[in-house]
C-alpha positions as CSV (number, residue, x, y, z in Angstrom):
1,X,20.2,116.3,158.2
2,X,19.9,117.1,161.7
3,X,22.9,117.3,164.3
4,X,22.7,113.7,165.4
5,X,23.0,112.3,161.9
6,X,25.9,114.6,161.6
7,X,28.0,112.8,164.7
8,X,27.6,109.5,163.1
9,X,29.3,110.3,159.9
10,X,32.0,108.0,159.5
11,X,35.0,109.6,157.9
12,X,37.3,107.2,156.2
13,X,40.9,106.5,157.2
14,X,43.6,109.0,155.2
15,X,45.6,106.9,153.3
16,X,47.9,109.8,151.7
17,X,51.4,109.7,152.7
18,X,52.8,111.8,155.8
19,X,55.4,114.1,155.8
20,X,57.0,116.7,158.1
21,X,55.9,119.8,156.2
22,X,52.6,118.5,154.0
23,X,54.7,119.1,150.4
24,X,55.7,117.1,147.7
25,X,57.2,117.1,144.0
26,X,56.6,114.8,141.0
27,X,58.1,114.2,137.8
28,X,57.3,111.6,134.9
29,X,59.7,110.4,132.0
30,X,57.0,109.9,129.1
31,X,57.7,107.5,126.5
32,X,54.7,108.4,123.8
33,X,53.4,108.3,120.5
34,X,50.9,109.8,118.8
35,X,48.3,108.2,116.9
36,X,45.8,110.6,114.7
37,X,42.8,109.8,112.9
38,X,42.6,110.7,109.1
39,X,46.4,111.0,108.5
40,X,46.0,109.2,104.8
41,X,47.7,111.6,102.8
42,X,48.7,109.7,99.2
43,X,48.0,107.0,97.4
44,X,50.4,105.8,94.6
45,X,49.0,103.9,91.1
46,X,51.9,102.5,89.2
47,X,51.6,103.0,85.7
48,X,54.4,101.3,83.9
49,X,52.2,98.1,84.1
50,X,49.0,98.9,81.8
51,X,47.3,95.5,83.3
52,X,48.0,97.1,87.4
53,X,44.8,98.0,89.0
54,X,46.6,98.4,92.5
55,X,47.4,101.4,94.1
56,X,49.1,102.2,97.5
57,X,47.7,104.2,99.8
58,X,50.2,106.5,102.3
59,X,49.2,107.2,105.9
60,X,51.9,108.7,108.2
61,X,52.2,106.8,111.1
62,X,54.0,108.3,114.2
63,X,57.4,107.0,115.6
64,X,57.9,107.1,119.8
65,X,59.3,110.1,121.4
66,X,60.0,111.4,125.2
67,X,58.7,114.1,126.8
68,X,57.9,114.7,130.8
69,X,55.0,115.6,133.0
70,X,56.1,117.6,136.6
71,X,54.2,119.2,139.2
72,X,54.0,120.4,142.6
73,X,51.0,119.2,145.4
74,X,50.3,120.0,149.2
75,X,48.9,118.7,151.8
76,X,45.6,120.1,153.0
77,X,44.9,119.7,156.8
78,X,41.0,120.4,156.3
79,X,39.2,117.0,156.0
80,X,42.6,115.5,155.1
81,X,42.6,116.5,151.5
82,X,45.5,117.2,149.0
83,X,45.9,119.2,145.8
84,X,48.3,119.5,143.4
85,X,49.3,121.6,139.8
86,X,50.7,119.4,137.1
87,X,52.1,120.5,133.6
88,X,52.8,118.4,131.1
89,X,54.8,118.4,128.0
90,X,55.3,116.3,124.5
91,X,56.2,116.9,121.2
92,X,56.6,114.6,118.6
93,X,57.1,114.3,114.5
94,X,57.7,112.0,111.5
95,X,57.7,112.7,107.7
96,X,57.0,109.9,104.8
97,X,57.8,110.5,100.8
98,X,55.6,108.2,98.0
99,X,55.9,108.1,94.7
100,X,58.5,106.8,91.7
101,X,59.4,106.8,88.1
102,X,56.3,105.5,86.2
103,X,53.6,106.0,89.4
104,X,51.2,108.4,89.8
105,X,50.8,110.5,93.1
106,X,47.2,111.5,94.0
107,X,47.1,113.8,96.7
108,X,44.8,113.1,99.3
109,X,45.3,116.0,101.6
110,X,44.7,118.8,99.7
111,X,43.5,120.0,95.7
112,X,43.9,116.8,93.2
113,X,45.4,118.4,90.3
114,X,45.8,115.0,88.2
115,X,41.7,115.6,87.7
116,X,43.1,118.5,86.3
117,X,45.3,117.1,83.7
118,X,48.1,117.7,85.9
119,X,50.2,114.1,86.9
120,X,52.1,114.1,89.7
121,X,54.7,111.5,90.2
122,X,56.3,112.0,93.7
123,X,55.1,113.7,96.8
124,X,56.2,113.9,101.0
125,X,54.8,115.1,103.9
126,X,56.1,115.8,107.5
127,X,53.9,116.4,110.6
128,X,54.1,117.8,113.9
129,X,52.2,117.5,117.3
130,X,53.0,119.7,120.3
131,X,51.2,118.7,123.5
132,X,51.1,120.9,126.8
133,X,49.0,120.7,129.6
134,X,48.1,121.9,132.6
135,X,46.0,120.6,135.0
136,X,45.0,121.5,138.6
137,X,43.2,118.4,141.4
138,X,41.6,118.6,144.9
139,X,41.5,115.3,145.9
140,X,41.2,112.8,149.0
141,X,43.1,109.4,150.0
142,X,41.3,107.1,151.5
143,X,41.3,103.4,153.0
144,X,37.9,100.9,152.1
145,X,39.8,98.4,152.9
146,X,42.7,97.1,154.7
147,X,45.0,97.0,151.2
148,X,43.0,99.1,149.1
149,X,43.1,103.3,148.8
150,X,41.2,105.6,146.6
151,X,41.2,109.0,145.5
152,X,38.6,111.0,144.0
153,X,39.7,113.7,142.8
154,X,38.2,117.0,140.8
155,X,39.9,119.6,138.8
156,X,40.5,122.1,136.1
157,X,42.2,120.9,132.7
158,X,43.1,123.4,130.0
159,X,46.4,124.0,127.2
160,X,47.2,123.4,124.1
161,X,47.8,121.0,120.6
162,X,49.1,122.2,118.1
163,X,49.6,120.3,115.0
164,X,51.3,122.0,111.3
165,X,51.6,119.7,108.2
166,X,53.8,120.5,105.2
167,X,53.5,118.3,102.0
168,X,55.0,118.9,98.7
169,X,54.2,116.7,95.5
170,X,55.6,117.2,92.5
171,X,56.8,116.0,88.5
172,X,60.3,116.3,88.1
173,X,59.8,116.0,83.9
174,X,58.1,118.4,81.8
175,X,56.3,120.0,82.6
176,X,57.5,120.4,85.7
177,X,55.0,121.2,88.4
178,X,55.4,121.8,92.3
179,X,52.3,121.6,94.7
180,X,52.9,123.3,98.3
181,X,50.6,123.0,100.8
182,X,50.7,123.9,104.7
183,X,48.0,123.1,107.0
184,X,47.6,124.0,110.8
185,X,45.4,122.7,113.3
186,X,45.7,124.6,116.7
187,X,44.2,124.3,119.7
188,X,43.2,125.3,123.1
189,X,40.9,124.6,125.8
190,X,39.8,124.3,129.1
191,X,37.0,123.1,131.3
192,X,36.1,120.9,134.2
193,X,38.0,117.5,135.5
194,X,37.1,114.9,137.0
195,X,39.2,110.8,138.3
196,X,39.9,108.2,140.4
197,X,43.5,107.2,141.9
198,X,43.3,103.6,143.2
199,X,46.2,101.7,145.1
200,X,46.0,98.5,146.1
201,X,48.9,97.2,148.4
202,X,50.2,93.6,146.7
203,X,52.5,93.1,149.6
204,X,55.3,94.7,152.0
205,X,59.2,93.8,152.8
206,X,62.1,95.0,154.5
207,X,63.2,94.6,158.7
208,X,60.3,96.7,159.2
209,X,58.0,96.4,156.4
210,X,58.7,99.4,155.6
211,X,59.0,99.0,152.2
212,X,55.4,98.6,150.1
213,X,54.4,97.4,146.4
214,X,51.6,97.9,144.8
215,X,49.1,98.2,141.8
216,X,47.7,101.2,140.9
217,X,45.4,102.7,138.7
218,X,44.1,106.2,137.7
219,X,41.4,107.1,135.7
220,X,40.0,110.6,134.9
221,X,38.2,112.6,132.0
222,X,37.6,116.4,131.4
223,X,34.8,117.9,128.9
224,X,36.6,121.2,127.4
225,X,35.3,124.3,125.3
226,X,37.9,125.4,123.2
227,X,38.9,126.7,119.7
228,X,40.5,125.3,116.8
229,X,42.4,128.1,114.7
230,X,42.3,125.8,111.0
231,X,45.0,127.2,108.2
232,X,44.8,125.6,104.6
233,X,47.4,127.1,102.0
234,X,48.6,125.7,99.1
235,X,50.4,127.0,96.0
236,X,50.8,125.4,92.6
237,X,54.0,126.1,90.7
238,X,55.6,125.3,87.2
239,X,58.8,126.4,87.8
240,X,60.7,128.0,90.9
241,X,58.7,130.7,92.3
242,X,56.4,130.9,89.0
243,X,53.1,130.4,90.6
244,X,50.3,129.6,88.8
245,X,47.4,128.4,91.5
246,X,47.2,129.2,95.1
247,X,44.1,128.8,97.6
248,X,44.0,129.7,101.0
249,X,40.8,128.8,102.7
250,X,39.2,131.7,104.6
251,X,36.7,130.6,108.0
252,X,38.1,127.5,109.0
253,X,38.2,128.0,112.5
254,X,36.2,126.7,115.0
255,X,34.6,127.1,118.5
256,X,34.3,123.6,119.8
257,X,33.1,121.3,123.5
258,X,35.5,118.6,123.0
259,X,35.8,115.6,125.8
260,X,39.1,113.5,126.5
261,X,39.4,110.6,128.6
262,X,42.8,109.5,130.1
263,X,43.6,105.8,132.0
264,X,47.0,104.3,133.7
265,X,47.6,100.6,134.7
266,X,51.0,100.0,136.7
267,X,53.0,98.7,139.5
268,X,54.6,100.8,142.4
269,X,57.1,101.4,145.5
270,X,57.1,103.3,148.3
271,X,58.9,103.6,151.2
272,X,59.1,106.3,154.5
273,X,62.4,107.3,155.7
274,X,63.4,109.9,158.0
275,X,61.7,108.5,161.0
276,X,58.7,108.6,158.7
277,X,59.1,112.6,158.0
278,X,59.6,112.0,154.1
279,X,58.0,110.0,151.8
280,X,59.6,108.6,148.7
281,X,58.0,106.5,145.7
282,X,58.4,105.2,142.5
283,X,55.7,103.6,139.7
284,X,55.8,103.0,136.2
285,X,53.1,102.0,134.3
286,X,51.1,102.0,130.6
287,X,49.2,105.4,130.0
288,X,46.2,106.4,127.8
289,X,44.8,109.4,126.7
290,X,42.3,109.9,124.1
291,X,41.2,113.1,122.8
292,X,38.1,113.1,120.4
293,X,37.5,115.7,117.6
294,X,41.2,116.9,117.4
295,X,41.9,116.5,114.1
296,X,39.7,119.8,112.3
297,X,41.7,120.3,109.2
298,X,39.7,120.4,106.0
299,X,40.7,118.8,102.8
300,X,39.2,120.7,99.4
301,X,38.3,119.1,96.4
302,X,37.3,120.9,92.9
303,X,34.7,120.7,90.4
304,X,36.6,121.7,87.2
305,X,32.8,121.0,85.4
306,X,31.7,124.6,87.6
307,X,32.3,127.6,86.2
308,X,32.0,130.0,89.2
309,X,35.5,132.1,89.2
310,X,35.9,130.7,92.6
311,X,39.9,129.1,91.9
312,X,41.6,129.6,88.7
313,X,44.3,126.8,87.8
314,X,45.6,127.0,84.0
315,X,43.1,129.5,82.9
316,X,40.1,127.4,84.3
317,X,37.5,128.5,86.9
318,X,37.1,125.8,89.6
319,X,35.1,125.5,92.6
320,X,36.6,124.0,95.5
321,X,34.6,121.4,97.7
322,X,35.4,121.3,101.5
323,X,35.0,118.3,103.8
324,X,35.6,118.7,107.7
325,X,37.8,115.6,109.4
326,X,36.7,115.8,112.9
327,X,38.6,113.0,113.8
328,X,40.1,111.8,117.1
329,X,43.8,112.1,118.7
330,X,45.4,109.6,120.8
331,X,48.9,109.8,123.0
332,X,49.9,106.3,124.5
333,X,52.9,104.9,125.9
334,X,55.6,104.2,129.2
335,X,55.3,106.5,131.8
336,X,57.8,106.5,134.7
337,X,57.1,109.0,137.9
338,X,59.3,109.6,140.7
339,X,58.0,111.6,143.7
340,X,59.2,112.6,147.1
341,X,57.2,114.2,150.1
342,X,59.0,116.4,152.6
C-alpha cells in the first residue's frame, strides 16, 4: 500500500461512549441454569407387578440459580479503541433420590452390581457445577450506519468448571448392601477469543433526547486447550464401614482443545449526564453459552464372565469396562448489567 492509499482510509465514526477520564465499571446479575449432557443416572424396574415391563429412567435436571459477572474496561485513545477484564462467577446444584419398596435400582453411573446378584432397591445422587471465568477484549465501537454500532472485539478466555457427583444406592433388607461412588470432573483452560457487540438505536426521548433505547446483541466464541483432572471411586459395603468392593480408576485425566460459543439477545438504556462527562446504562437480556466436550467422566461396567483379577466383588474376579462421555455443557438464562463511565 503506498502513502496515497494510506490518506484515503476512511476510519469509521467512534460510537463508544465518552467520559471525562476514559473508565468504566460493569456488573451483571446472572440468573442461570445448567444443562449437562449424559446426566442419566438410574433407571427404576418395579417388580411387585410380574406382568410390568416398564422402567423409569432418572436424569438429574438442574434447578435456576444466581451468580454475577463484574469487570473493569478503559478507554484507549489510539485508534479509538477500548479494553476491558471481566470475571465471572456461577455455581449451581441439585440432587434427585429413585427407587421404592418392590423396585429395582440399576445404577447407570457407575459398576451395576444387580448383574452381580446384588439388587438394589433405592439410590440418590447430588451434583455440583462451579463456573469461573476470566476473560480479557480489545475492541472498537463503531457507526455503519446512522442507528447502528458494532464492535469487534478479540481476547484471551481461560478458568475453570468444576463439577463433583456423589451417589449412593443401596438395599435396606438383608442383605444389606451400600454402593458409594464419587466422581469429579475438573477443568481448566485457556486460549484465544474472539465477538461481535452490536447496538442498534430503536429510538430516543427525553427534553433533549438524551435518553436512548436500543437492541443489542453480542456474539463471541473462544477455542481453549485445557485439562480435565477425571476421579472415579466407588466402594461397595454390607454393613457400616465393612467394605467389600472398591474401584478407583487410575488415568482418567485428560489433555484436551475444547471450543465454546456464547450469544446474548436484549434491550437497553443509556443516558449521558454530567454535561456529558459520565455515561450511565442499563440492558437486560437472554444469554447463551455452550461449551462442548465438558462432560469427561467415565462410567465402568464389568464382565463377571472374565476372570483377570482385575476387581474382586464377593470373591469373584471381574474386569471392569470403561466408556468415555464427552458430552457437552450448557449455561443459559437472565442476565441483567448495569455500567457507568466516568
Amino acid at each position: 500500500m503506498n502513502n496515497q492509499s494510506m490518506m484515503n482510509v476512511v476510519t469509521l465514526t467512534s460510537a463508544r461512549p465518552e467520559s471525562k477520564n476514559g473508565w468504566y465499571l460493569f456488573a451483571d446479575a446472572l440468573y442461570w441454569k445448567v444443562d449437562i449432557g449424559s446426566t442419566d443416572w438410574a433407571n427404576v424396574n418395579d417388580t411387585s407387578d410380574p406382568t410390568n415391563t416398564e422402567a423409569h429412567n432418572h436424569s438429574l435436571n438442574f434447578k435456576w440459580d444466581w451468580g454475577f459477572r463484574a469487570g473493569i474496561g478503559a478507554n484507549i485513545d489510539h485508534d479509538m479503541w477500548d479494553t476491558n477484564l471481566t470475571y465471572t462467577w456461577f455455581f449451581t446444584d441439585n440432587s434427585n433420590s429413585a427407587g421404592k419398596p418392590n423396585s429395582v435400582v440399576v445404577d447407570q453411573i457407575g459398576i451395576d452390581v444387580v448383574n452381580l446378584g446384588r439388587t438394589l432397591t433405592t439410590g440418590s445422587i447430588k451434583w455440583n457445577v462451579r463456573f469461573s471465568m476470566f476473560d480479557w477484549e480489545l475492541g472498537r465501537w463503531h457507526y455503519v450506519s446512522k442507528n447502528l454500532a458494532l464492535r469487534p472485539h478479540v481476547g484471551v478466555k481461560g478458568g475453570w468448571i468444576n463439577q463433583k457427583i456423589h451417589s449412593e444406592f443401596g438395599n435396606p433388607v438383608v442383605p444389606n448392601i451400600s454402593l458409594k461412588e464419587k466422581f469429579e470432573n475438573n477443568y481448566w483452560g485457556v486460549g484465544p477469543s474472539v465477538g461481535i457487540n452490536t447496538t442498534w438505536v430503536l429510538g430516543t426521548a427525553g427534553k433533549e433526547m438524551d435518553h436512548r433505547f436500543s437492541l443489542f446483541g453480542d456474539f463471541g466464541g473462544a477455542l481453549m486447550y485445557g485439562h480435565f483432572e477425571v476421579e472415579n471411586k466407588q466402594i461397595t459395603e454390607t454393613s457400616p464401614d465393612v467394605r467389600v468392593q472398591g474401584l478407583h480408576q487410575k488415568g482418567l485425566d485428560r489433555n484436551l482443545a475444547t471450543a465454546m460459543l456464547q450469544g446474548i439477545l436484549g434491550l437497553s438504556w443509556d443516558t449521558a449526564f454530567n454535561r456529558d462527562r459520565c455515561h450511565f446504562m442499563f440492558k437486560v437480556g437472554y444469554e447463551l453459552q455452550y461449551w462442548f466436550r465438558q462432560n469427561q467422566l467415565v462410567r465402568s461396567f464389568v464382565n463377571p464372565a472374565v476372570n483377570l483379577g482385575a476387581l474382586s466383588i464377593g470373591g469373584n474376579n471381574l474386569t471392569a469396562r470403561n466408556q468415555r462421555l464427552s458430552d457437552d455443557l450448557s449455561l443459559q438464562g437472565i442476565t441483567a448489567e448495569l455500567r457507568f463511565d466516568f
